[in-house]
BALOBA-1460 file (C-alpha; in Angstrom, 3 decimals):
// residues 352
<rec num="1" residu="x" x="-89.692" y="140.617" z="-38.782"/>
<rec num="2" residu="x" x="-92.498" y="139.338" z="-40.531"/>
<rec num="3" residu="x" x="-90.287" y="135.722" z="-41.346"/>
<rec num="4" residu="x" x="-89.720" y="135.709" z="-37.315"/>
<rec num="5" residu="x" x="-93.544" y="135.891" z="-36.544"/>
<rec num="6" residu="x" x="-94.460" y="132.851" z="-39.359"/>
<rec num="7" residu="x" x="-91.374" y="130.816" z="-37.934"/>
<rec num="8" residu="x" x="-92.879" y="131.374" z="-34.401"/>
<rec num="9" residu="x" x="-96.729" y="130.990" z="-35.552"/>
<rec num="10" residu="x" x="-95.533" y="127.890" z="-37.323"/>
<rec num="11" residu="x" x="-93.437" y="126.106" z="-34.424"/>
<rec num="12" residu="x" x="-96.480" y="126.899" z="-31.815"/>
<rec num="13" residu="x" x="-98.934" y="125.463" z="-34.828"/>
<rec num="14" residu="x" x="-96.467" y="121.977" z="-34.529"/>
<rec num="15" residu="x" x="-96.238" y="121.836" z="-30.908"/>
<rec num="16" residu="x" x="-99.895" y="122.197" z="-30.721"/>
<rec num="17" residu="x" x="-100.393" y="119.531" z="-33.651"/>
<rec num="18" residu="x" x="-98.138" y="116.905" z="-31.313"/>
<rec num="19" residu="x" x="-99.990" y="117.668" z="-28.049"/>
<rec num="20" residu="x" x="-103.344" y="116.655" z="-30.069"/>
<rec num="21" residu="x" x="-101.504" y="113.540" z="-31.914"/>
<rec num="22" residu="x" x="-100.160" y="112.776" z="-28.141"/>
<rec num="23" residu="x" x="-103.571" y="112.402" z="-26.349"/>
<rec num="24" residu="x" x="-104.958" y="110.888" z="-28.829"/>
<rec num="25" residu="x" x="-101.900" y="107.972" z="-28.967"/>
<rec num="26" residu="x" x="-101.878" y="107.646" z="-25.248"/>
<rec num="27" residu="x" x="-105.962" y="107.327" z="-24.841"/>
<rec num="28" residu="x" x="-105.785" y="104.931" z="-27.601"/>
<rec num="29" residu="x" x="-103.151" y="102.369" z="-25.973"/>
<rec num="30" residu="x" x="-104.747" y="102.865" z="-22.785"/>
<rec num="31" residu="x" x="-107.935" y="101.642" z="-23.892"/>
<rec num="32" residu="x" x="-106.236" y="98.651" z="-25.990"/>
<rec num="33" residu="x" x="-104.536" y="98.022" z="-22.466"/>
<rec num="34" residu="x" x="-107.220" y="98.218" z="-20.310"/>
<rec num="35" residu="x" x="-109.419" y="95.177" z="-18.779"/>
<rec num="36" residu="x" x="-112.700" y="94.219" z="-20.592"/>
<rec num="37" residu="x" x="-114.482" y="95.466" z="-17.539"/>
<rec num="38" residu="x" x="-112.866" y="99.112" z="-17.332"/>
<rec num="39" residu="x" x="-112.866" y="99.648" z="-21.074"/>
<rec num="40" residu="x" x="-116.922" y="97.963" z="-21.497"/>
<rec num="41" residu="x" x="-117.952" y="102.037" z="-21.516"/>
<rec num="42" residu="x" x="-120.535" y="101.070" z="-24.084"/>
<rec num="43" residu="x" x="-120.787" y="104.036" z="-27.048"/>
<rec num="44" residu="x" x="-124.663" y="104.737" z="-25.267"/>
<rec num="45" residu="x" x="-123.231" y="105.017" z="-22.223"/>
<rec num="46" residu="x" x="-120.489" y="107.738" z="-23.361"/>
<rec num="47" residu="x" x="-122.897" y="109.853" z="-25.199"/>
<rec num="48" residu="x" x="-124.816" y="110.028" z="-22.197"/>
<rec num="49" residu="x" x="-121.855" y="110.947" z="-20.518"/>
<rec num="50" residu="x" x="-120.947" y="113.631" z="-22.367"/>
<rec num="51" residu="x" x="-124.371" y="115.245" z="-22.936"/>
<rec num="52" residu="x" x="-124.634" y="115.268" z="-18.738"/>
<rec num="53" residu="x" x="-120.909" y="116.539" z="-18.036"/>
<rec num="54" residu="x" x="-121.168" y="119.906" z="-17.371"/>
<rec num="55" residu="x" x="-123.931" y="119.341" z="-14.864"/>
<rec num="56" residu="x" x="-122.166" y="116.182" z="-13.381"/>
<rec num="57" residu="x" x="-119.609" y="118.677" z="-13.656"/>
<rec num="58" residu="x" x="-121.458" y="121.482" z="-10.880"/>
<rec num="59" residu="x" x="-122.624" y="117.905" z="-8.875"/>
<rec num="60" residu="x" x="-119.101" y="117.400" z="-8.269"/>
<rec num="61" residu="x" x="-118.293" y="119.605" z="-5.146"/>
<rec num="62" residu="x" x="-122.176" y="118.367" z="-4.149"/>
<rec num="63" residu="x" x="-121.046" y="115.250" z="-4.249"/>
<rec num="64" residu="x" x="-117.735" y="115.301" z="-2.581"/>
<rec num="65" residu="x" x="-119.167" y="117.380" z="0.175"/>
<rec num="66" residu="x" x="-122.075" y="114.675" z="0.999"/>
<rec num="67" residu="x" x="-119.099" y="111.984" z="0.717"/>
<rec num="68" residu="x" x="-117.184" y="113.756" z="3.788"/>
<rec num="69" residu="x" x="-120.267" y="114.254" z="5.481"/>
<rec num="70" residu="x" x="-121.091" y="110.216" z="5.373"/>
<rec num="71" residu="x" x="-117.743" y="110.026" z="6.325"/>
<rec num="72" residu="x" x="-117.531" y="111.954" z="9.031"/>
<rec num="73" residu="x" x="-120.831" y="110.227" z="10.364"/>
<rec num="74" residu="x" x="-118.494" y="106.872" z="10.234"/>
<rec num="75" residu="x" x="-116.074" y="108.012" z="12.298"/>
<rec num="76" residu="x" x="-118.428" y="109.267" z="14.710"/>
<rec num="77" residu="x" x="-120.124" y="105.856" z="15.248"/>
<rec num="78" residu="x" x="-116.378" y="104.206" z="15.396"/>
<rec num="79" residu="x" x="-115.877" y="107.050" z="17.927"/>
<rec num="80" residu="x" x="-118.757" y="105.621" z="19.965"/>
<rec num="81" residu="x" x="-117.155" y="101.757" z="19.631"/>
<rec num="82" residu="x" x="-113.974" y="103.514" z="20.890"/>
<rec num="83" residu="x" x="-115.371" y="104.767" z="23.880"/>
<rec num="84" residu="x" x="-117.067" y="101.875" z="24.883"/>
<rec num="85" residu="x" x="-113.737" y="100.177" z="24.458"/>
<rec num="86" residu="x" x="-111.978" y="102.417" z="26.349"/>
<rec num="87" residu="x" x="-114.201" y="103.113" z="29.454"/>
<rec num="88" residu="x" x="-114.300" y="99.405" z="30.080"/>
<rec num="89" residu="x" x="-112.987" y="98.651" z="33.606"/>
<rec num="90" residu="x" x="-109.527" y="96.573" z="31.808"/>
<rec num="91" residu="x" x="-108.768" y="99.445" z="29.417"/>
<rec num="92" residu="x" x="-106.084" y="100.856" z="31.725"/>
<rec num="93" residu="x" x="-102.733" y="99.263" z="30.677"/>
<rec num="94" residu="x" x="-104.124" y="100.341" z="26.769"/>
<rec num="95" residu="x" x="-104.690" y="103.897" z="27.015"/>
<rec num="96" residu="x" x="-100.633" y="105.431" z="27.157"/>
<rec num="97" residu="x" x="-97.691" y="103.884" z="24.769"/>
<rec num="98" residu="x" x="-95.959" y="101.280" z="27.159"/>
<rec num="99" residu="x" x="-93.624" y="102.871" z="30.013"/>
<rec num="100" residu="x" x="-90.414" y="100.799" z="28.550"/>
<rec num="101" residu="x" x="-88.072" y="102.401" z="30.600"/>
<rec num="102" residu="x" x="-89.632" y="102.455" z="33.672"/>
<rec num="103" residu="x" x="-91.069" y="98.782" z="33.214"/>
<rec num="104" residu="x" x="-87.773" y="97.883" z="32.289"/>
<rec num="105" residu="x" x="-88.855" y="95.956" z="28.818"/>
<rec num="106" residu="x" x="-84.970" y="96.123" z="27.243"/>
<rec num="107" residu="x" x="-86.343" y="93.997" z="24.904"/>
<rec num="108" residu="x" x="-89.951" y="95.779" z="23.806"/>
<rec num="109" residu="x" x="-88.772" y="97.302" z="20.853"/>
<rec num="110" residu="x" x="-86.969" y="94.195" z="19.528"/>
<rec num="111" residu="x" x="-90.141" y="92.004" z="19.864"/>
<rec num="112" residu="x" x="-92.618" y="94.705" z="19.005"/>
<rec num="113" residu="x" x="-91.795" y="96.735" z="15.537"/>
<rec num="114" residu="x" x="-94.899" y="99.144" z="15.818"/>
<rec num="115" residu="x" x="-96.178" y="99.999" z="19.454"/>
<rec num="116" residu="x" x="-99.618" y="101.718" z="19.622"/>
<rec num="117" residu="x" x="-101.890" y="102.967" z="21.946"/>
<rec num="118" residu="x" x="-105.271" y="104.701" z="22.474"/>
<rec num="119" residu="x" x="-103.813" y="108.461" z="23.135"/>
<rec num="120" residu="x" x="-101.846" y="107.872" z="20.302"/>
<rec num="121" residu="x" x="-105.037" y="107.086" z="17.754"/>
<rec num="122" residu="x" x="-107.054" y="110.094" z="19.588"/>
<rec num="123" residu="x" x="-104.535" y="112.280" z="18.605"/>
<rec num="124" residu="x" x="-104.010" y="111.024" z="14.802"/>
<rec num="125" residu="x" x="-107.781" y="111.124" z="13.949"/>
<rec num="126" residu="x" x="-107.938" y="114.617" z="15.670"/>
<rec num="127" residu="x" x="-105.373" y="115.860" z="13.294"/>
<rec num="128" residu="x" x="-106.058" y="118.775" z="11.343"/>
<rec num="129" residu="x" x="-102.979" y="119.061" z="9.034"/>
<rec num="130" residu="x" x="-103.553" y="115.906" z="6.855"/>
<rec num="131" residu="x" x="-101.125" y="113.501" z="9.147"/>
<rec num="132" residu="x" x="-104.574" y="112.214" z="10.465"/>
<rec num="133" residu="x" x="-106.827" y="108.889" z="9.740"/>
<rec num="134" residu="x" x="-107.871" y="108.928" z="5.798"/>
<rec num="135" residu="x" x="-110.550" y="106.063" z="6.903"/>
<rec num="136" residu="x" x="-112.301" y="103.957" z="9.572"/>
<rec num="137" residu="x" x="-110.340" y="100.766" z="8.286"/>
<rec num="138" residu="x" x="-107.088" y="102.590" z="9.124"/>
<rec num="139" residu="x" x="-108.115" y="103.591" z="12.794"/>
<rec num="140" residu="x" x="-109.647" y="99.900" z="13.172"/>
<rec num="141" residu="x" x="-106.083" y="98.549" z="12.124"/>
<rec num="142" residu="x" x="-104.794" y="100.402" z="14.893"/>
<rec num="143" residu="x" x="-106.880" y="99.370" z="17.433"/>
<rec num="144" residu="x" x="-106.367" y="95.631" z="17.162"/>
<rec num="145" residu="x" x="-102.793" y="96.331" z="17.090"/>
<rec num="146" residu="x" x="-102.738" y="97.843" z="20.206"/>
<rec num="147" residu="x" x="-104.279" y="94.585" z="21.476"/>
<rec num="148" residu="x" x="-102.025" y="92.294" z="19.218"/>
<rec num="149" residu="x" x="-98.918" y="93.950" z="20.808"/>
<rec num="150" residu="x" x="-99.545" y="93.121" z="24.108"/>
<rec num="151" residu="x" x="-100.941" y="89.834" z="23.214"/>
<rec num="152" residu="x" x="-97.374" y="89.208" z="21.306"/>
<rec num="153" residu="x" x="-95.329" y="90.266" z="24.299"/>
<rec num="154" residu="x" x="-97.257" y="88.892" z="27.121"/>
<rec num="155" residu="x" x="-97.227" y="85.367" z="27.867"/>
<rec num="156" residu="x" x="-100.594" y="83.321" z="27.441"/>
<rec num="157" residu="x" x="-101.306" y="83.481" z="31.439"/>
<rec num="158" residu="x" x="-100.202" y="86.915" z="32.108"/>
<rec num="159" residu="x" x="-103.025" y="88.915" z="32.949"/>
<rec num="160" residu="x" x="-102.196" y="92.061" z="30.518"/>
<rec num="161" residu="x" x="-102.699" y="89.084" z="27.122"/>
<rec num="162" residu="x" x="-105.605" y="88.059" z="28.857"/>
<rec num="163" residu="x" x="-107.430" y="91.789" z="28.945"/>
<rec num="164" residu="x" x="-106.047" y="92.375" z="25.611"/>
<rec num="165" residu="x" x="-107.492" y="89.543" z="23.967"/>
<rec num="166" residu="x" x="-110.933" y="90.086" z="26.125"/>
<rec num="167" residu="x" x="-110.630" y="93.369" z="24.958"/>
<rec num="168" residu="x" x="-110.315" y="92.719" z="21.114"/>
<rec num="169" residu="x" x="-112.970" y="90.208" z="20.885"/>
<rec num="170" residu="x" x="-115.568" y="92.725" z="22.401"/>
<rec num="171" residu="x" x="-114.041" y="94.968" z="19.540"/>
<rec num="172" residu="x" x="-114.525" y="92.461" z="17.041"/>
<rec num="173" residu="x" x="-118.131" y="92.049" z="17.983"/>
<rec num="174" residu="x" x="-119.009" y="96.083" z="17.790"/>
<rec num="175" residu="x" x="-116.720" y="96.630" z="14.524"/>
<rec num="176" residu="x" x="-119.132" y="93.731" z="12.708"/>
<rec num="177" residu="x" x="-122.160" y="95.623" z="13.206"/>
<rec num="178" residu="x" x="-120.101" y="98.589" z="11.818"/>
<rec num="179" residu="x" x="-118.708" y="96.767" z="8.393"/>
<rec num="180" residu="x" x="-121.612" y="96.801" z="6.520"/>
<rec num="181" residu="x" x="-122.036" y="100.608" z="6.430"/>
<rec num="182" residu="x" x="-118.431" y="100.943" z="5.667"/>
<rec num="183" residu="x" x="-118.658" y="98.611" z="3.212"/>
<rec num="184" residu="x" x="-121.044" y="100.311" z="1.935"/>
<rec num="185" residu="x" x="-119.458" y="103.588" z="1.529"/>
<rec num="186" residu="x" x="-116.294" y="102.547" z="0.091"/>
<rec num="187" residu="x" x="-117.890" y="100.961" z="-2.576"/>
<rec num="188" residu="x" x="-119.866" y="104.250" z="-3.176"/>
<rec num="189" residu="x" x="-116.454" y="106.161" z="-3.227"/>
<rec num="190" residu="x" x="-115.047" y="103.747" z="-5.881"/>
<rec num="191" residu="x" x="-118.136" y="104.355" z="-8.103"/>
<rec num="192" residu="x" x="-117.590" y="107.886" z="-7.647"/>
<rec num="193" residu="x" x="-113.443" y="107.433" z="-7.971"/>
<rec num="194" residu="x" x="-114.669" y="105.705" z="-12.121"/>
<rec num="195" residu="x" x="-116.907" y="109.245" z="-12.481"/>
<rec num="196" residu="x" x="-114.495" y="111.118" z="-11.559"/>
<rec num="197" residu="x" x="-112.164" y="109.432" z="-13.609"/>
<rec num="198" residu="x" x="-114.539" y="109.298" z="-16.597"/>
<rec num="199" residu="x" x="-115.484" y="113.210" z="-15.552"/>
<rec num="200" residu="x" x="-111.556" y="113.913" z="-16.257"/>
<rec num="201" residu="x" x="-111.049" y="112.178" z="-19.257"/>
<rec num="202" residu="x" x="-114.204" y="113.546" z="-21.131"/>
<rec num="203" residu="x" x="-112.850" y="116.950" z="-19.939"/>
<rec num="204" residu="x" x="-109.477" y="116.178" z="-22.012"/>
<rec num="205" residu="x" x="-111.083" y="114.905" z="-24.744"/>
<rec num="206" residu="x" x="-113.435" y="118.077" z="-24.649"/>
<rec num="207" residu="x" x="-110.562" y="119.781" z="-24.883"/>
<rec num="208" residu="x" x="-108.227" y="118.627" z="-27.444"/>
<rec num="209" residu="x" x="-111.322" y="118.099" z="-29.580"/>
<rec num="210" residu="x" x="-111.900" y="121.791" z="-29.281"/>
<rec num="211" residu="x" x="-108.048" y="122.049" z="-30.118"/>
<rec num="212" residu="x" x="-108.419" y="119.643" z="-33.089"/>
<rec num="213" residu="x" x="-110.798" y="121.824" z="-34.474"/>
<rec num="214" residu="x" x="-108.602" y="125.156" z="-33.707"/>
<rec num="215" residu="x" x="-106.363" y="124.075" z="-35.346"/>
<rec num="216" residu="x" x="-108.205" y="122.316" z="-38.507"/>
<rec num="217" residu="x" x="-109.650" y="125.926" z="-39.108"/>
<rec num="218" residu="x" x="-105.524" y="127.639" z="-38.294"/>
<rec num="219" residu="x" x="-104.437" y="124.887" z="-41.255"/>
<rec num="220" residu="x" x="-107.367" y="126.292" z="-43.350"/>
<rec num="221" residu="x" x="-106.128" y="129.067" z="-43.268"/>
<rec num="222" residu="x" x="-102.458" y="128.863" z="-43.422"/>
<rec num="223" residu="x" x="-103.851" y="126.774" z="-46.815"/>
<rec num="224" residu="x" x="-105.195" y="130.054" z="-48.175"/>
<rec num="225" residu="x" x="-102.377" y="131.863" z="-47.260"/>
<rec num="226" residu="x" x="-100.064" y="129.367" z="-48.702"/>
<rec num="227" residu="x" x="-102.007" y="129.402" z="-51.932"/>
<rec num="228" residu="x" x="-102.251" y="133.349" z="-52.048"/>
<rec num="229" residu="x" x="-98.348" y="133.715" z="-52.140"/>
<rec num="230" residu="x" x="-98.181" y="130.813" z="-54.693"/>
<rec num="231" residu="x" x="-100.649" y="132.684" z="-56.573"/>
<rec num="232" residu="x" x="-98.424" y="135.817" z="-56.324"/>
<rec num="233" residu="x" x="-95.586" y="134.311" z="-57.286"/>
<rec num="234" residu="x" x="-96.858" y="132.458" z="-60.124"/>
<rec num="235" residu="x" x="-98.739" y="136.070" z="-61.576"/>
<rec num="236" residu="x" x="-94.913" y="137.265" z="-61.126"/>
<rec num="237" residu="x" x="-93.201" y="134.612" z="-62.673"/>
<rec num="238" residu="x" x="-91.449" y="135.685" z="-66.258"/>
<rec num="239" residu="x" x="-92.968" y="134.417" z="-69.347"/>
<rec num="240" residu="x" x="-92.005" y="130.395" z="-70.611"/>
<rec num="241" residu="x" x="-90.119" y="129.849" z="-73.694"/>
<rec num="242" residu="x" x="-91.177" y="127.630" z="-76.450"/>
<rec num="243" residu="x" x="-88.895" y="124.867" z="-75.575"/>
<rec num="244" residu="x" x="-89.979" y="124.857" z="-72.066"/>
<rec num="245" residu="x" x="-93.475" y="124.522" z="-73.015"/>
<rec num="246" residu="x" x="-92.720" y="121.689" z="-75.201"/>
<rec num="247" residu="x" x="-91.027" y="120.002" z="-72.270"/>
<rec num="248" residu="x" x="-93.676" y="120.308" z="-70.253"/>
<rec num="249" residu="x" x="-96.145" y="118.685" z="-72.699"/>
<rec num="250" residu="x" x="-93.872" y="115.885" z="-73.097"/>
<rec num="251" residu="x" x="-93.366" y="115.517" z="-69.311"/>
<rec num="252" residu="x" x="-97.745" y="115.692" z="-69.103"/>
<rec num="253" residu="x" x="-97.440" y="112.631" z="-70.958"/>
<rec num="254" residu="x" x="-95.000" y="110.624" z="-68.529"/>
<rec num="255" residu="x" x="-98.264" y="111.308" z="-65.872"/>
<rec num="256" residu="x" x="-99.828" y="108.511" z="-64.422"/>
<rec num="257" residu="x" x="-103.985" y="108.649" z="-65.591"/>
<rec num="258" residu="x" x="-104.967" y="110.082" z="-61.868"/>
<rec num="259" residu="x" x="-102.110" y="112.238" z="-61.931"/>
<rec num="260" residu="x" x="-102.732" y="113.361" z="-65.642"/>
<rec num="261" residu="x" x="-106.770" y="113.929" z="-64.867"/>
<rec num="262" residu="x" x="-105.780" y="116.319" z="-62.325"/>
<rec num="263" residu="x" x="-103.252" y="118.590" z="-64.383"/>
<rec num="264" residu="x" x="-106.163" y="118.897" z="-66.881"/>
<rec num="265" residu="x" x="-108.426" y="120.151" z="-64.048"/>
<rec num="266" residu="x" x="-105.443" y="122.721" z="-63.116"/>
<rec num="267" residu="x" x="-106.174" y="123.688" z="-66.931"/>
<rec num="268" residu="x" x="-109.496" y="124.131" z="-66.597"/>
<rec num="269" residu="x" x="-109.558" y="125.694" z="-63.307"/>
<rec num="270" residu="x" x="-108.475" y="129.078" z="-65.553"/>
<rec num="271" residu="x" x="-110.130" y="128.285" z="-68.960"/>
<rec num="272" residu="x" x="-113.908" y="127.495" z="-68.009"/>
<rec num="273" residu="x" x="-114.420" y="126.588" z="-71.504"/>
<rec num="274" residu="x" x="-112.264" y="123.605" z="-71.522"/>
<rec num="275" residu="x" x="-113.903" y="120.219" z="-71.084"/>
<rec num="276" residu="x" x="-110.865" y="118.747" z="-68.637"/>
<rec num="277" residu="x" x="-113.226" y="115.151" z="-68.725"/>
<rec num="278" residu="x" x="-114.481" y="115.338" z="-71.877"/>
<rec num="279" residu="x" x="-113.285" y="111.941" z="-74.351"/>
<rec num="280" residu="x" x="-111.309" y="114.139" z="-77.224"/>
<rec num="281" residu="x" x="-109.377" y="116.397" z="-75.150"/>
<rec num="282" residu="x" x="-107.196" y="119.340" z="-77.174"/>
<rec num="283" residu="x" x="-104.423" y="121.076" z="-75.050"/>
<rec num="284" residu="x" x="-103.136" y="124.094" z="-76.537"/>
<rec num="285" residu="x" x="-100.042" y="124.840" z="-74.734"/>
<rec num="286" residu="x" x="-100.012" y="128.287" z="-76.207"/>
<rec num="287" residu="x" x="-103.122" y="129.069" z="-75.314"/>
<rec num="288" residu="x" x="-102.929" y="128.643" z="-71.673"/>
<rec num="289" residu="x" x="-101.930" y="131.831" z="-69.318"/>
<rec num="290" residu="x" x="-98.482" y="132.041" z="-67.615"/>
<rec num="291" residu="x" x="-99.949" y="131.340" z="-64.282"/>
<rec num="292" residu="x" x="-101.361" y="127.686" z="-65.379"/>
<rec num="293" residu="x" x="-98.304" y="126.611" z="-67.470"/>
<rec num="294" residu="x" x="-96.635" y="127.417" z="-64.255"/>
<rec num="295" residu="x" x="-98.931" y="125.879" z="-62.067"/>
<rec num="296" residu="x" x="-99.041" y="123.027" z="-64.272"/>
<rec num="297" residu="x" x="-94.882" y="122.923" z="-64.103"/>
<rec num="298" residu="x" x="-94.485" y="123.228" z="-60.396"/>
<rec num="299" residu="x" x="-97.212" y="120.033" z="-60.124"/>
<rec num="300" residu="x" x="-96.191" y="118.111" z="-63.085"/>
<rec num="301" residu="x" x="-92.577" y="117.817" z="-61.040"/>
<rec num="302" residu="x" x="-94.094" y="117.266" z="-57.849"/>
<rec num="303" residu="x" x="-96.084" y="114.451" z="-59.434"/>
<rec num="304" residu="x" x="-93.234" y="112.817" z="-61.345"/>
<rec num="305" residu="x" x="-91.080" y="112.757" z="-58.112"/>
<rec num="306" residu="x" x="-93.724" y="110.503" z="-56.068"/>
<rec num="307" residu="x" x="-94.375" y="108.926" z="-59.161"/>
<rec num="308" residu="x" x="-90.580" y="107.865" z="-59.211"/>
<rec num="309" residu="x" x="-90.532" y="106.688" z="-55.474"/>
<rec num="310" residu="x" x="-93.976" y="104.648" z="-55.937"/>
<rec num="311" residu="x" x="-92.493" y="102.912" z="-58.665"/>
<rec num="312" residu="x" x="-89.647" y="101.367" z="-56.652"/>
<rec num="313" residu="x" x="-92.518" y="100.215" z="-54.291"/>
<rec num="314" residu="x" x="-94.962" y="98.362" z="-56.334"/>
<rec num="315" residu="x" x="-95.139" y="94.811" z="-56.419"/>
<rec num="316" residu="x" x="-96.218" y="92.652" z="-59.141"/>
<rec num="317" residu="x" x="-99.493" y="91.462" z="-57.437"/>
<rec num="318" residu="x" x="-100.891" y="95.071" z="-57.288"/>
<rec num="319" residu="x" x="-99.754" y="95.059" z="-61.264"/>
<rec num="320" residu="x" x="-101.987" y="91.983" z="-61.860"/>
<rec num="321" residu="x" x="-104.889" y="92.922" z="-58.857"/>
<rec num="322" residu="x" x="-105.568" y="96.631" z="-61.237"/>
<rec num="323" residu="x" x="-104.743" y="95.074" z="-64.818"/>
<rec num="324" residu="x" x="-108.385" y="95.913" z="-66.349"/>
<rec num="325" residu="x" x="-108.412" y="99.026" z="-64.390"/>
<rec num="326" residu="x" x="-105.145" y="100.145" z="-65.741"/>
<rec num="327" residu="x" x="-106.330" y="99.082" z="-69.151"/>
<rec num="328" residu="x" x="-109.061" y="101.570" z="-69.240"/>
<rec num="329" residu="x" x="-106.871" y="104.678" z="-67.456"/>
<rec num="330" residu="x" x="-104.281" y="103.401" z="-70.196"/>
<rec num="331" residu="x" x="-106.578" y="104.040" z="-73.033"/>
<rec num="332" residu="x" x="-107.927" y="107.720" z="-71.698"/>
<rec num="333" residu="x" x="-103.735" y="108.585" z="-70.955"/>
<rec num="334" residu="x" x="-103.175" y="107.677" z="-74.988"/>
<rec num="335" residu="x" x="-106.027" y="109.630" z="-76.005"/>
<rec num="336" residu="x" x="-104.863" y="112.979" z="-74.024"/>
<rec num="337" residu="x" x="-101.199" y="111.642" z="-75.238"/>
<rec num="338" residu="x" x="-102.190" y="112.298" z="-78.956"/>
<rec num="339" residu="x" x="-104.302" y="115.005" z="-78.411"/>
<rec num="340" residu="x" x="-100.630" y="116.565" z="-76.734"/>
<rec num="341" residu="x" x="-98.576" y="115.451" z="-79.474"/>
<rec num="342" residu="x" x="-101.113" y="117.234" z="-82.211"/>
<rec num="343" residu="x" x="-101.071" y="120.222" z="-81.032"/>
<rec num="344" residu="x" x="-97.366" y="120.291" z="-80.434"/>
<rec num="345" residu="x" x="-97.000" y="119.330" z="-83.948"/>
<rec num="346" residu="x" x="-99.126" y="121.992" z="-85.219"/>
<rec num="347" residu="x" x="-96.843" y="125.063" z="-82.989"/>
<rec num="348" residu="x" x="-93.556" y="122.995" z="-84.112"/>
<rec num="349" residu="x" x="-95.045" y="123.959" z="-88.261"/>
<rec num="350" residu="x" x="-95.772" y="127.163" z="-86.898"/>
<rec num="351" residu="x" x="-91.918" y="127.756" z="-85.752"/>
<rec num="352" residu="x" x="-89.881" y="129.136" z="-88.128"/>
């Protein structure tokens, strides 16, 4: 039972681990990918960001409350252009979708792909259930199409073109005086489209920081947890031979310097009397508890095996780039060397 609940704690630790590695991969190419001007977010600029977000945060629903408002304000003054549109005395023939059938225009539908009308716009920006106008620009594009339709279908002298393109100009005229104030607000909704954009993304990284550190302080722990069972086992581990601990002085000498330094810190970790960094350095295999020589076994074979692959790797240049600094890790891996070899001759007199 207990295996099943470490299995299930450790799978939900990994999935965790790859959802953090994940956003982090995907933020990163996206801001490699981005455009100078989306990614300029100067590092100022984000701190200020992030100190203000929860109250740009609360602002939000403010905000997107005043935006429908303005909005809503638009479409009442294009209401008022529509009226005066429509009450004019030529507005007739505009206000219904074209009587094909009873016109008999066989052809209306093969000349004109999208017919539109005045009722029909009423009743699209009076929708409630999200079929309706999303902007001014959209209702506009109607309009003139309405005018452009007949104007397409109608000859140049036929009286219906004529109204229609009296009709649009007038149109024209009042939408002009309109554009700057829409122009206005959509580029006030795009700013507020990069907030809200910048909003959500400090949000996720918020987030899977918080994870991050979750889950830095779960590794911590599973560390500790980890090292208490090794402990355990090594405090239950049976007792090592002579020959074994010969070996292993022998294989502490086959050690790279860095990897050597840190076995004698394993030694000392134990034994607070011995001087791990001291120049003369006097191992006494005998000496040492059962947990250490273990400890010192179980790393000493770890650190011979990546020792092994690395040496496959290494390239002459790196040889030649570290040559005086190898010298000098040389000479302190000798010294430790024959301060090993001493004291294994001194138990090999002592065996019988």
């Amino acid at each position: 039972m207990t295996n099943n609940i470490v299995v299930v704690s450790e799978y939900a630790l990994e999935q965790r681990l790859n959802e953090v590695e994940q956003f982090y991969l995907t933020t990163s190419k996206k801001q490699s990918n981005s455009s100078k001007v989306t990614s300029a977010v100067k590092d100022k600029d984000k701190e200020k960001h992030i100190a203000n977000f929860k109250k740009r945060q609360q602002d939000a629903s403010r905000r997107e409350a005043a935006a429908a408002k303005r909005m809503q304000e638009l479409m009442r003054q294009f209401g008022t252009i529509l009226r005066q549109i429509t009450q004019h005395k030529w507005a007739g023939p505009f206000m219904q979708p074209v009587d094909v059938v009873g016109l008999g225009l066989h052809d209306y539908f093969q000349v004109i792909e999208k017919p539109m009308d005045f009722s029909t716009i009423k009743t699209k920006m009076e929708a409630k259930d999200g079929t309706g106008y999303k902007n001014v620009r959209e209702i506009c594009a109607d309009v003139r199409l309405i005018f452009k339709n007949a104007m397409k279908y109608n000859d140049e002298r036929d009286d219906v073109h004529v109204m229609a393109k009296t009709l649009l100009a007038k149109f024209e005229e009042k939408w002009l005086q309109l554009l700057p104030k829409v122009d206005e607000e959509e580029k006030g909704r795009k700013e507020e489209e990069v907030e809200a954009q910048l909003d959500m993304q400090l949000a996720q990284e918020a987030a899977h920081a918080k994870m991050a550190r979750d889950l830095s302080n779960e590794l911590d722990d599973v560390d500790m947890y980890l090292e208490d069972l090794r402990e355990m086992v090594l405090q239950k581990c049976r007792r090592m031979s002579t020959v074994e601990k010969r070996r292993l002085g022998t294989a502490l000498t086959r050690l790279s310097p860095d990897d050597l330094n840190k076995a004698l810190l394993i030694v000392a970790e134990n034994n607070p009397s011995f001087q791990a960094t001291a120049e003369e350095v006097d191992l006494d295999m005998d000496a040492q508890s059962e947990s250490t020589l273990w400890r010192l076994k179980f790393f000493v074979k770890e650190a011979l095996q990546v020792q092994c692959k690395n040496a496959a790797s290494m390239g002459e240049n790196h040889h030649h780039h570290h040559h005086h600094h190898n010298d000098n890790n040389n000479k302190r891996k000798r010294e430790i060397c024959d301060a090993l070899a001493k004291t294994s001759q001194k138990r090999s007199r002592k065996i019988p």
